[in-house]
C-alpha positions in Angstrom: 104.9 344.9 165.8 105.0 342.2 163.1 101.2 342.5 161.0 98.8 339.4 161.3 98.9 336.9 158.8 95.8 337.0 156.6 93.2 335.0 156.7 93.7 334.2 153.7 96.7 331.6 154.9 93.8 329.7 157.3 92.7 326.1 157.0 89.7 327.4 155.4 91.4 328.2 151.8 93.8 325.1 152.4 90.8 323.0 152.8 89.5 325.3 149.9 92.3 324.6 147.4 92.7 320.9 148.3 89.1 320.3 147.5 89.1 322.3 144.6 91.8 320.6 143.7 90.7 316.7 144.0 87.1 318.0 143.0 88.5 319.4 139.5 90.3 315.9 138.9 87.0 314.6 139.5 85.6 316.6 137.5 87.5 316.3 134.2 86.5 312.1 134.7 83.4 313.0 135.3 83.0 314.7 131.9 84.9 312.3 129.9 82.8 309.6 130.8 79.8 311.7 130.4 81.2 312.6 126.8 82.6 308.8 126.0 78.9 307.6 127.0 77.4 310.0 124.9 79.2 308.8 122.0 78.4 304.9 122.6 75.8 302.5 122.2 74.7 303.6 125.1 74.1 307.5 124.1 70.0 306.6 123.4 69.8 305.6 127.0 72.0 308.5 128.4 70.1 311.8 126.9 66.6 309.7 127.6 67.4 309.0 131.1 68.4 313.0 131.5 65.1 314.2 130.0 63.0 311.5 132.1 61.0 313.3 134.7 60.8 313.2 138.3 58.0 315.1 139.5 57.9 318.5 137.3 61.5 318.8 136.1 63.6 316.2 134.3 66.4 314.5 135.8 68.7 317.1 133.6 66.6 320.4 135.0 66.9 318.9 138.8 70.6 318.6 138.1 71.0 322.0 136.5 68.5 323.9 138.5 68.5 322.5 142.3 71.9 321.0 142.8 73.6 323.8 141.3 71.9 326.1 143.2 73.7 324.3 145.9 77.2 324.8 144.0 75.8 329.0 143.6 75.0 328.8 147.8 78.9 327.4 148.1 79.9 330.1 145.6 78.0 332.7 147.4 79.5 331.6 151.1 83.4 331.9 149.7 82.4 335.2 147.9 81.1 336.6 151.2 83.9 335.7 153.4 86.6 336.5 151.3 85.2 339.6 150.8 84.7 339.8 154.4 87.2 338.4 156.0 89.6 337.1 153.2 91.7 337.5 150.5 89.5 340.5 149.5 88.7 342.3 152.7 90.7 345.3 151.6 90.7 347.6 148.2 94.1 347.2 148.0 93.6 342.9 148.1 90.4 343.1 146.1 92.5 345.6 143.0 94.5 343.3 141.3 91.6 340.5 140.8 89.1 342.9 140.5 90.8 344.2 137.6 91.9 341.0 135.9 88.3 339.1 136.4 86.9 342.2 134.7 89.5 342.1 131.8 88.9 338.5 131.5 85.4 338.8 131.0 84.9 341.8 128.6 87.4 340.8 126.0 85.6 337.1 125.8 82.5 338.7 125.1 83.8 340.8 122.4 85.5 338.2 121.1 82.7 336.0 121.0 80.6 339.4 119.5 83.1 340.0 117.1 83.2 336.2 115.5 79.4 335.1 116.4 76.9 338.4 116.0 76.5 338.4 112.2 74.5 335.2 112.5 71.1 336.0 113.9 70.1 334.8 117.6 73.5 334.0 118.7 74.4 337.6 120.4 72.4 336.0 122.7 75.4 333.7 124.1 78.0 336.7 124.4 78.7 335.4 128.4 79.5 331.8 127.8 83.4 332.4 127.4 83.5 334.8 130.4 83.5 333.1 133.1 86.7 330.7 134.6 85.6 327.4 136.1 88.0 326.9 139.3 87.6 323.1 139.9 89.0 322.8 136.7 92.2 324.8 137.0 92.7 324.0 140.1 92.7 320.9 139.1 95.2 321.3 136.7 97.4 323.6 138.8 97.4 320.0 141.1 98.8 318.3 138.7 101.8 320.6 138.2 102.7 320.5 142.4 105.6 322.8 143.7 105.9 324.0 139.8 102.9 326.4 140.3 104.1 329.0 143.4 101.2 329.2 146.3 100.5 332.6 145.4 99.2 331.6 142.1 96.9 329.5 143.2 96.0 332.2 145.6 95.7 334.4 142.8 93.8 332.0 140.5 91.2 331.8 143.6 90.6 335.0 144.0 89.9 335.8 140.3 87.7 333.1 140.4 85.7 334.2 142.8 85.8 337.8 141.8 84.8 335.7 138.1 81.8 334.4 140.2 80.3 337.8 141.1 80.4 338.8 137.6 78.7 335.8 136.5 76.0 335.1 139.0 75.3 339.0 138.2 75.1 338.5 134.4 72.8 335.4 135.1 70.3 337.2 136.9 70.1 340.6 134.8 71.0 338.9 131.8 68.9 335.3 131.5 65.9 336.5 133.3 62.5 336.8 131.2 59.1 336.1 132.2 58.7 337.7 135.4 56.2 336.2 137.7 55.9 339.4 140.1 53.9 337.8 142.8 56.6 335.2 143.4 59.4 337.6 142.9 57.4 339.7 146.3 57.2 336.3 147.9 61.2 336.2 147.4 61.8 339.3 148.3 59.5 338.8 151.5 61.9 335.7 152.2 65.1 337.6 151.8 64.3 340.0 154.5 63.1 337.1 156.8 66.6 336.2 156.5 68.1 338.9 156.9 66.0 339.7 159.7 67.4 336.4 161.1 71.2 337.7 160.9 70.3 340.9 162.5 68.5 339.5 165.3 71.5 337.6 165.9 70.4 334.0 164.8 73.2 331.4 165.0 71.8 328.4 164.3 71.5 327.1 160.5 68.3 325.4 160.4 66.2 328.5 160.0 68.5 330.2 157.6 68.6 326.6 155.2 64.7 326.0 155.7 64.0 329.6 154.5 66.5 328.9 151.3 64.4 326.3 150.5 61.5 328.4 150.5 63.8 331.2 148.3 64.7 328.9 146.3 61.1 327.8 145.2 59.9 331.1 145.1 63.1 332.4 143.0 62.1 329.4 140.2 59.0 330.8 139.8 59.4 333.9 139.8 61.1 333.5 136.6 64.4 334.8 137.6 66.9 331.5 137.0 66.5 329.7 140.6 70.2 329.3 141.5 70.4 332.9 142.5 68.6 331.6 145.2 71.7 329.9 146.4 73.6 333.0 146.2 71.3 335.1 148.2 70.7 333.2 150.5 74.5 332.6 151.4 74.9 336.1 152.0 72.6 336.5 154.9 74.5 333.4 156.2 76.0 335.4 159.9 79.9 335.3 159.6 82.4 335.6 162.5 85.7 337.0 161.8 88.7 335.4 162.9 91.4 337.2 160.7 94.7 335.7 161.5 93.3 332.5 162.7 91.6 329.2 161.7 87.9 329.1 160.9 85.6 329.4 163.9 83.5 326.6 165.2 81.0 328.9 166.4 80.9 330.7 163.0 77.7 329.5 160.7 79.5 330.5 157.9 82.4 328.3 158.3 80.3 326.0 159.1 77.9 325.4 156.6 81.1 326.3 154.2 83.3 323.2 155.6 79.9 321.2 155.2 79.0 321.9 151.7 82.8 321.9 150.3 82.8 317.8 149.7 79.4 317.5 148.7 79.9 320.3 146.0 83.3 319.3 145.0 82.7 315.4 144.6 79.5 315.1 144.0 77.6 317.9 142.7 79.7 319.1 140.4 81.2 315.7 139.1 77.2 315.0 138.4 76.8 318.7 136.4 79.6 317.7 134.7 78.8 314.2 133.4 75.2 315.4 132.5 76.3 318.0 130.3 79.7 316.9 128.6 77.6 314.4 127.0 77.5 315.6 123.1 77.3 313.4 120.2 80.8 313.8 117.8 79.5 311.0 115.2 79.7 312.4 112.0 80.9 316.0 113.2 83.0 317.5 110.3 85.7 320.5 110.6 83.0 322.8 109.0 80.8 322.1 111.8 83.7 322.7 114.7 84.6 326.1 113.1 81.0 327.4 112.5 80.3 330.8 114.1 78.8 329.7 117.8 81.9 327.1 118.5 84.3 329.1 117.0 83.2 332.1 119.1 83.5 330.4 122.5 86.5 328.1 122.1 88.1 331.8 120.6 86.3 333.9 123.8 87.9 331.1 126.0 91.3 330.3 124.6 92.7 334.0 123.4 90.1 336.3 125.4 90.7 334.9 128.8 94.4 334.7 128.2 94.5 338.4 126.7 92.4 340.1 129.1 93.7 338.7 131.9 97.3 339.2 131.4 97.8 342.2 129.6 95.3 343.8 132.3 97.6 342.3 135.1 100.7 343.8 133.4 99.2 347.3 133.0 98.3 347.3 136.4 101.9 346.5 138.1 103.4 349.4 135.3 100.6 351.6 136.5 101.4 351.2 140.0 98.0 350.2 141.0 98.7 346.8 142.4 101.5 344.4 142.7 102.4 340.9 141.4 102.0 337.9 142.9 104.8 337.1 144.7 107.3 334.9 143.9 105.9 334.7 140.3 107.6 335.2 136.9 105.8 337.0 134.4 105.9 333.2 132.6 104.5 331.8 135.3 101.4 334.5 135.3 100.6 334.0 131.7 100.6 330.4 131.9 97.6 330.8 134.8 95.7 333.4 132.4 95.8 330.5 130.0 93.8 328.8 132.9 91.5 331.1 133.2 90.2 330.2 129.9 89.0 327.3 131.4 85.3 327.8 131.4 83.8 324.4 131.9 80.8 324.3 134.4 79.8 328.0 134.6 79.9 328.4 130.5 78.4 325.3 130.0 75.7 326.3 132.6 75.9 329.8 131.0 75.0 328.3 127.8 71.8 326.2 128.6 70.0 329.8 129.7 71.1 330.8 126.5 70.2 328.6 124.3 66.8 326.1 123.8 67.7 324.8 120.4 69.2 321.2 120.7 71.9 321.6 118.0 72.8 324.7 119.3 73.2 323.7 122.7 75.5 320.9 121.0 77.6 323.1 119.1 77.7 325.3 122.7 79.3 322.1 124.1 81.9 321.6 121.2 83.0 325.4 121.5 83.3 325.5 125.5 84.9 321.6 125.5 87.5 322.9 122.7 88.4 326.6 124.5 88.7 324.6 127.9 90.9 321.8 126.9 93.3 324.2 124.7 93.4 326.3 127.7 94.6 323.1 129.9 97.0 321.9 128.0 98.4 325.0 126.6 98.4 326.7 130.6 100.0 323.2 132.2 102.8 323.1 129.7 103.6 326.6 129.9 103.5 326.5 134.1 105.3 323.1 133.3 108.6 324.3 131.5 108.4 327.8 133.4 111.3 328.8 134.7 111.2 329.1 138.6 112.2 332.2 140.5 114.3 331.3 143.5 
């Protein structure tokens, strides 16, 4: 009897990489223009329109700390049903990106350690080059069409997301300071409302979403960075498996996922992206593009990512302990590690928790724009003069 096709194959993860894909496009527009504006006569009215306020955050805060704690509830959803009911639903699925993601985050921090650490204060940003932004690549895998083999973009996916765990992790052990303990119980207390919810059996969404707005508020005072709000609260979201078949209408899960997919991939993040591109290049000098904190990422992004990622994946198939993608040449693999070093919206977002300082932040936007474009172009023209296997 002939095994199930994985879930993995279902509309959800086409839907997934089609959005992904169109979102990522929009994406890279959305952070030229945001960069081109920055550098017009327009720039004064660009960075003063992000730091006007609206109530008690400005314009840039709202953008970085509620809608992308919309983006970290999407994240959250994919990361619970692949891991669920996915892609990753078994050790033997989950070895292969587990192993790469890893590799492709350690070796960008050291990198980044090894170039950055003997200036004072900027240890502090050893996470920006680690994680991989998939909009991005995907993105640039769209471009490329039958060139890049569906199991690569499978692959890419799947690291992705395992790339997510590690850095919603690192952003809430790592950026947290300031603890506001009597909020952080109030979270806590929220959390188990919600879980409560699942295990009671709760289908609907309206209680789950007005109690993540609740979690979210409590999360951003608490002092803990408020988008792993969004994360938290996607995993008490109820899932119902339907391995070998498309999504479920009566699942919340894939409901709220298939909801929150456009929104996210056209809007949301095409907004992050526009808000923080934006860095002024007038007057920048070569000294100033290879001084230790730009250096460091576009380094962490361009040769860690790559280096990690690859030689992990190779030592893993000679080892035995998982296999390669199929119907991918050893090319074609290195030319979607280059990918990888894509870092975009999470290092960018990475970077803002760690770092205040306005000209630091700026040369955090010329290291993570530099690492992320070399990794483009270098990954689409290896993927695009690959050979293919047959």
């Amino acid at each position: 009897m002939s095994k199930p096709a994985r879930r993995g194959a279902s509309s959800t993860l086409r839907g997934l990489l089609k959005s992904e894909a169109g979102g990522g496009i929009l994406l890279m527009i959305a952070a030229a223009l945001g960069l081109a504006v920055a550098n017009s006569p327009a720039s004064d009215t660009y960075f003063h329109t992000l730091e006007a306020h609206v109530g008690p955050l400005s314009l840039l805060h709202w953008t970085n700390d509620a809608l992308m704690a919309i983006f970290f509830l999407l994240v959250g959803l994919e990361i619970k049903r692949e891991w669920l009911d996915g892609n990753l639903a078994t050790w033997a699925d989950r070895r292969l990106p587990v192993i790469a993601a890893a590799a492709g985050m350690i070796l960008p921090a050291i990198v980044y350690l090894s170039i950055a650490s003997a200036q004072p204060g900027l240890a502090y940003g050893w996470a920006v080059p680690a994680a991989t932004d998939i909009a991005f690549a995907i993105g640039v895998l769209a471009l490329l069409g039958r060139r890049a083999p569906a199991s690569l973009k499978l692959f890419l996916t799947t690291v992705a997301i395992v790339d997510d765990m590690g850095a919603v992790a690192i952003i809430a052990i790592g950026y947290t300071t300031g603890l506001n303990f009597v909020a952080l119980g109030g979270a806590g207390l929220i959390l188990l409302a919600m879980i409560g919810l699942n295990k009671a059996g709760v289908m609907r969404l309206w209680p789950y979403l007005l109690l993540a707005t609740a979690l979210w508020v409590a999360v951003f005072l608490s002092g803990v960075h408020a988008t792993v709000a969004g994360v938290l609260a996607a995993l008490t979201i109820p899932i119902v498996p339907s391995p070998g078949r498309p999504d479920r209408p009566d699942c919340p899960l894939h409901r709220l996922e298939h909801g929150l997919q456009p929104w996210v991939a056209y809007g949301i993040v095409p907004v992050f992206g526009f808000a923080n591109a934006g860095v002024a290049l007038g007057g920048l000098r070569l000294a100033d593009v290879l001084a230790p904190l730009p250096l460091a990422i576009a380094a962490g992004l361009f040769a860690g990512k790559q280096i990690g990622i690859f030689a992990s994946m190779r030592l893993a198939v000679a080892l035995r302990l998982a296999a390669r993608p199929s119907r991918a040449n050893w090319v074609q693999i290195y030319g979607v590690a280059l990918l990888c070093g894509i870092g975009f919206t999470m290092s960018l977002f990475i970077g803002g928790l760690a770092f205040t300082d306005p000209l630091l932040l700026a040369e955090v936007k010329v290291g993570v724009l530099g690492g992320s474009i070399a990794s483009a172009i270098a990954g689409y023209l290896v993927l695009r003069f690959a050979p293919r296997r047959r």
